[in-house]
Structure formats: C-alpha cells, structure tokens
N, C-alpha and C positions, 0 to 999 in steps of 0.2 A: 373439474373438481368443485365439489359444492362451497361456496364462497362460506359458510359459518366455519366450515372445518379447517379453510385455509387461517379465516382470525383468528381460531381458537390455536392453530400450531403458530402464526408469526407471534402470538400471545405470550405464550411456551417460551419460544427463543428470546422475546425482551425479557422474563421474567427471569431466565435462566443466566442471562447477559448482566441481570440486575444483581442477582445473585453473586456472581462471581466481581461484579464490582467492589460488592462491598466484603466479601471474604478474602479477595486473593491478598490484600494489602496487609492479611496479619501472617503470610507465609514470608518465611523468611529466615537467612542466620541467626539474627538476633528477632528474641520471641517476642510480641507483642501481645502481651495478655491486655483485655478491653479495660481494665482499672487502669492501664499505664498510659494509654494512649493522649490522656487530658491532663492538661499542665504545663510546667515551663522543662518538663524532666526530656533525657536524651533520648528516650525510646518514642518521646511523643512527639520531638522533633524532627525523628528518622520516618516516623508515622507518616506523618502531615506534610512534610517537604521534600521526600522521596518515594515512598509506599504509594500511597494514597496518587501523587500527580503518574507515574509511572505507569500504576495501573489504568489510571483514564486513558492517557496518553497511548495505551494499547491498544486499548477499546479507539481510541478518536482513529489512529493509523489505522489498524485493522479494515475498520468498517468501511474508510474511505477509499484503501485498495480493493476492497471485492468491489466496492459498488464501482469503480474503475474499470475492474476484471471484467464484469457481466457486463458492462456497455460496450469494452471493446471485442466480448465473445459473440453479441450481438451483431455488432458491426463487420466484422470480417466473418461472420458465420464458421468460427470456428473456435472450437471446445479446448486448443492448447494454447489463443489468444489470453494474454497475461498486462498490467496494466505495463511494464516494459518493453513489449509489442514494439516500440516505437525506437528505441532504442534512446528516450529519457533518460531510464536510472544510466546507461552507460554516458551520457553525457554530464550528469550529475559527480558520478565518480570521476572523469577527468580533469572536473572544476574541484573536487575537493582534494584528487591528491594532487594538485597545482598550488592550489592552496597552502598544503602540509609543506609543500617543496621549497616556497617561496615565501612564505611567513612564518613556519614551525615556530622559528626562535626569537621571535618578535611577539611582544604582550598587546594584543589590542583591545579597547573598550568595548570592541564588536564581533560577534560571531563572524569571522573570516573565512571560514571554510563553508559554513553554511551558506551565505552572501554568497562564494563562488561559486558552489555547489550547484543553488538556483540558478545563477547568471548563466550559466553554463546549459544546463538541463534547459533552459525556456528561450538560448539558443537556436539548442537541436528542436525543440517543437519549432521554432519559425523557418527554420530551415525547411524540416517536412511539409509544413504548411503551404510553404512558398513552393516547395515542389511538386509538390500534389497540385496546387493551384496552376501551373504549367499544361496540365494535362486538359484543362479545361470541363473536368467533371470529374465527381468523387472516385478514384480508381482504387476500393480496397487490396489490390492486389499490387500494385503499384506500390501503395503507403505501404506493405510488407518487406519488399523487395528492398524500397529506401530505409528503409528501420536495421534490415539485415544488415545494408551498408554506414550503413552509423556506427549501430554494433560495433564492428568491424573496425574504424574508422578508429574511433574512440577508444578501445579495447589496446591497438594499438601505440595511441598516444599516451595511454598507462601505462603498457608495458616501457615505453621510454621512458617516461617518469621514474619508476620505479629502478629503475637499472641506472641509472644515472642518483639517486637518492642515496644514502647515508642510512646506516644499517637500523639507528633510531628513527627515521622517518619511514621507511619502508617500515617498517614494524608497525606505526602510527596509520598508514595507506591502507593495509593488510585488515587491520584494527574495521576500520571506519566502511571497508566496502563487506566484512561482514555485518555490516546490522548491528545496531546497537538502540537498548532502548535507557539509555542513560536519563531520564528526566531529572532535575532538581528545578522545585517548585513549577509552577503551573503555565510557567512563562512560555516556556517551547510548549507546551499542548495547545496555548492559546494560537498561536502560529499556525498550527493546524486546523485547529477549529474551522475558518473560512473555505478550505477546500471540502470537509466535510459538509459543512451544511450548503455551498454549490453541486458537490455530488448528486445529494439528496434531492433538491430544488431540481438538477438536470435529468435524473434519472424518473421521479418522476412525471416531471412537465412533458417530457418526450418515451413515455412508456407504449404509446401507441405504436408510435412510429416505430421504435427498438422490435416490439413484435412480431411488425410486417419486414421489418429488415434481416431480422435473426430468418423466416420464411426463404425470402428471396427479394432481391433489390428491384429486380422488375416490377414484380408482385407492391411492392410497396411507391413505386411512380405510379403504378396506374391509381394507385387507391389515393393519390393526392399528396404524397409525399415527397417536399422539395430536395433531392437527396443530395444537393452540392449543399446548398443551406443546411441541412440540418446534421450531413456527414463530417462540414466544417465545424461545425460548433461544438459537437461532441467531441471531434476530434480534439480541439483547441483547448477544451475545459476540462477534458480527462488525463489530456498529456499536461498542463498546466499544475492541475489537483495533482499528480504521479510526482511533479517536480519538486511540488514545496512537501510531500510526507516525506521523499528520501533524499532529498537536502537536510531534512533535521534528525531522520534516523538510521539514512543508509537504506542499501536495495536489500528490504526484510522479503523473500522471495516466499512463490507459496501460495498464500493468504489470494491473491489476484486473480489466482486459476482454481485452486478447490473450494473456494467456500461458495463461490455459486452454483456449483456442481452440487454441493449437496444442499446448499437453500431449494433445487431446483429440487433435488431428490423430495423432498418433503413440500412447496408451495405449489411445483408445477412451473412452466414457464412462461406466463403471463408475468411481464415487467411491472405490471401496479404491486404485486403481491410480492414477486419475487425479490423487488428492491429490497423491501423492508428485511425479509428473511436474512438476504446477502447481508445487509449491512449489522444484525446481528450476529450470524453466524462466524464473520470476516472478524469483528469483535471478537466475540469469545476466544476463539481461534488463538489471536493475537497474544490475549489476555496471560491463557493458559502456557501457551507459550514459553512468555517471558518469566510466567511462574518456574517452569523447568529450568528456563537459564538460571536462574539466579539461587536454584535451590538443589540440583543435581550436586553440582562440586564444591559447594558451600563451606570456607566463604570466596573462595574465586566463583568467577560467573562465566559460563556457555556466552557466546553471543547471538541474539535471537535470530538471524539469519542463518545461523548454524543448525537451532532446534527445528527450525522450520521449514528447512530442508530435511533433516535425518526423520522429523515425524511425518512429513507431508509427501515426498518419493514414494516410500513404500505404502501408502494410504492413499494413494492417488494412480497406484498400480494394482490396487486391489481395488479398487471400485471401479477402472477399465478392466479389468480379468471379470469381475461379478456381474457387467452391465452386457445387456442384451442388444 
C-alpha cells in the first residue's frame, strides 16, 4: 500500500479520534451547552470532573487494549487472540471480587480492589512467565494452553467467591466484572497513562519483529530474531499493560480483538503503520462506547463491557462472514 495514503488514512483516524474527543463530553443526561461549561456553576463541574476525564480515560483504555490485541494476534498468529489471551483479566477479577468480599464494608484511604485487582492479575503474568520459561523456549502454543488453564482456574475461585458473598456484594462483583468507565477527575486516567505510552514505545520499537512473527516464527529466527527475548518481553509488557487498564476499569471486552481487524482493514498489516491506526481506532471504539452506556437508558447507565459486547459480536461476525 502506497505509504502517503496509509498517513493520509492514520491521519483520518487521529483527526476523527480528535474529534470525538472533544464532542462526546457534551453528550449526556444533563445538557451541556458551551456558555455553561466555564465557571464555578454545576454543569461546569460535571463538565470538567467527569465528562471531559471519562471521555480521555476511553480513549487512554481503548487505545492501549488494541495496541495489546494486535501484538498478541501477532504473536500467536491468530486473529481471535484478545489482550485476555492470557488469562490476566480473569486474574484481575479474582483479586477484585476478593477484595469486595473481604473489605466491601470497610472505608479505606486507598483504592482496595484496584491494589487487588493488580496484585492479582501480575500474579497470573509471573506465573505464565515462569511457565513458559520451563519450556526452555518461547512456546506460543504452550502460553494458550496455560492461559486456558488460568481461565479456568480463576473463573472457578469467583464462582466461590460469589456463592459464598452476601446478596450486596455479589451485586457489587457482578457490577465490577462488567466494565465500567466510572472516572471522576483525571486521577485514574493518569494510572493508565504509563501502560499506554509503554504500549506505544513496545509496539513500535519491535514492529519489525511483530511482522515476521505474525508470518511465521521460523521465518522470523532465521532473519535474526531472538524469539525467547523478545517473545518474553512482549509477553511481560502487554500482559502487564492488560493488568493495570482492567484493574481500574474491569474486562471492557471487544476493543482487543476488532479494532486491529479493521485498523488492518484500512493500514494493511505492516506494524509501523498499523500501530498507530489500532491505537486510534481501539479509541474511538471505546470512546463511543461508553457514549451509549451512559446515554441509551438515561439517567441510569449500560455498563461499557455490556455495550461492547452487544455492539462488537454482531460486527465482528459480519466482517468474518464479508472477509474472503
């Protein structure tokens, strides 16, 4: 694909990404007309300390799960690889409804479920790590199998959680493993920010490699690629990034598997190019999103793991039924 027309579309997608940054933040129950927004008034408070960080905070998640997505579809060479592959977000969730279980009704100065959440989730990456590292060489297939049994693993220590929990706490579990993009002020995006801009840094620094790996792994040893180094490292920093976005928002499902699919549709599959694409598209994606949760049943709210499921399934089986 001629390289001006790929800038001119990644172009397209910031501009469109830019766009909806600054519009989605006046959608809403309560209307934000632009005179209101400035001042000490309640609409300009709702603006600027929940609008406004909410919607970034779309965009910072979003982005940083596809650009996840597309390095773990590269790496396992396969197109239904998701940044949860790994079986993170279910480690994630066992730390936070452990959390709910065991501090629900306790006040503390510090995000407790989140703290678990992570603890938890970067766990199961050292676990994987340390088992993959057993095998004595990068075994993508291997790392599936172990992911599967995590799942699994995990999946199961919720269901105990849960059966054993109190009809308010299970409610609260239920809440929290759908997705939520709750931000007030800028605090929790800041949190995120770090794995975003390590994404970005990893996705491109190893966009060559990612190319000949999405190919074939042989294909990419001969041509000089160290693939226990650089299959660890990816590994460690995307299951890392995977842990702290749904520690503080929950497994927003989705966004990890189709927005490289159609960055790819429109950049091609060249990783210099296609990063960029991914990480706006995986934005917008997000963005939009959480615009429907919060404006569909107004003023109760969807939760965005819900939206992005019910929009992304049937859009994600329409473009396997259209693809040749």
């Amino acid at each position: 694909m001629n390289g001006g027309k790929i800038l001119m579309k990644i172009t397209l997608l910031a501009l469109f990404s830019l766009f909806l940054l600054a519009v989605l933040p006046f959608f809403g129950y309560i209307e934000m007309p632009f005179s209101k927004i400035f001042g000490e008034s309640a609409a300009a408070n709702i603006f600027w300390n929940i609008r406004v960080p909410r919607t970034s905070g779309a965009f910072v998640c979003g982005a940083t799960l596809a650009l996840c997505g597309m390095v773990f579809q590269s790496m396992f060479k396969n197109d239904l690889a998701t940044p949860y592959t790994l079986g993170v977000s279910s480690g994630a969730a066992m730390g936070a409804v452990l959390a709910i279980k065991l501090f629900s009704g306790i006040d503390f100065a510090i995000p407790v479920t989140q703290i678990l959440s992570f603890a938890c989730a970067f766990l199961t990456v050292v676990f994987i790590y340390s088992a993959g590292r057993l095998k004595k060489r990068f075994d993508t297939g291997f790392l599936l199998l172990a992911g599967v049994a995590v799942n699994f693993i995990c999946s199961g220590l919720i269901l105990f959680i849960q059966y054993i929990a109190s009809g308010s706490e299970s409610a609260m579990m239920i809440h929290w493993m759908m997705g939520s993009l709750d931000f007030t002020g800028f605090a929790t995006v800041l949190k995120v920010v770090p794995a975003f801009l390590v994404m970005i840094f990893v996705s491109l620094f190893f966009h060559r490699e990612l190319d000949l790996m999405r190919i074939d792994s042989d294909i990419a040893a001969t041509r000089g690629v160290n693939m226990n180094a650089v299959g660890n490292i990816l590994l460690f920093t995307v299951s890392l990034s995977v842990a702290v976005v749904v520690s503080q928002v929950g497994p927003v499902g989705f966004i990890g598997m189709v927005a490289p699919h159609i960055a790819g549709k429109i950049v091609g599959r060249r990783h210099g190019s296609l990063a960029f694409a991914s990480l706006f598209a995986g934005g917008s994606i997000l963005m939009l999103s959480d615009a429907v949760s919060r404006t569909v049943i107004a003023p109760s709210e969807i939760p965005a793991g819900v939206v992005t499921s019910l929009i992304g399934g049937p859009f994600f089986l329409f473009i396997l039924i259209k693809s040749k």
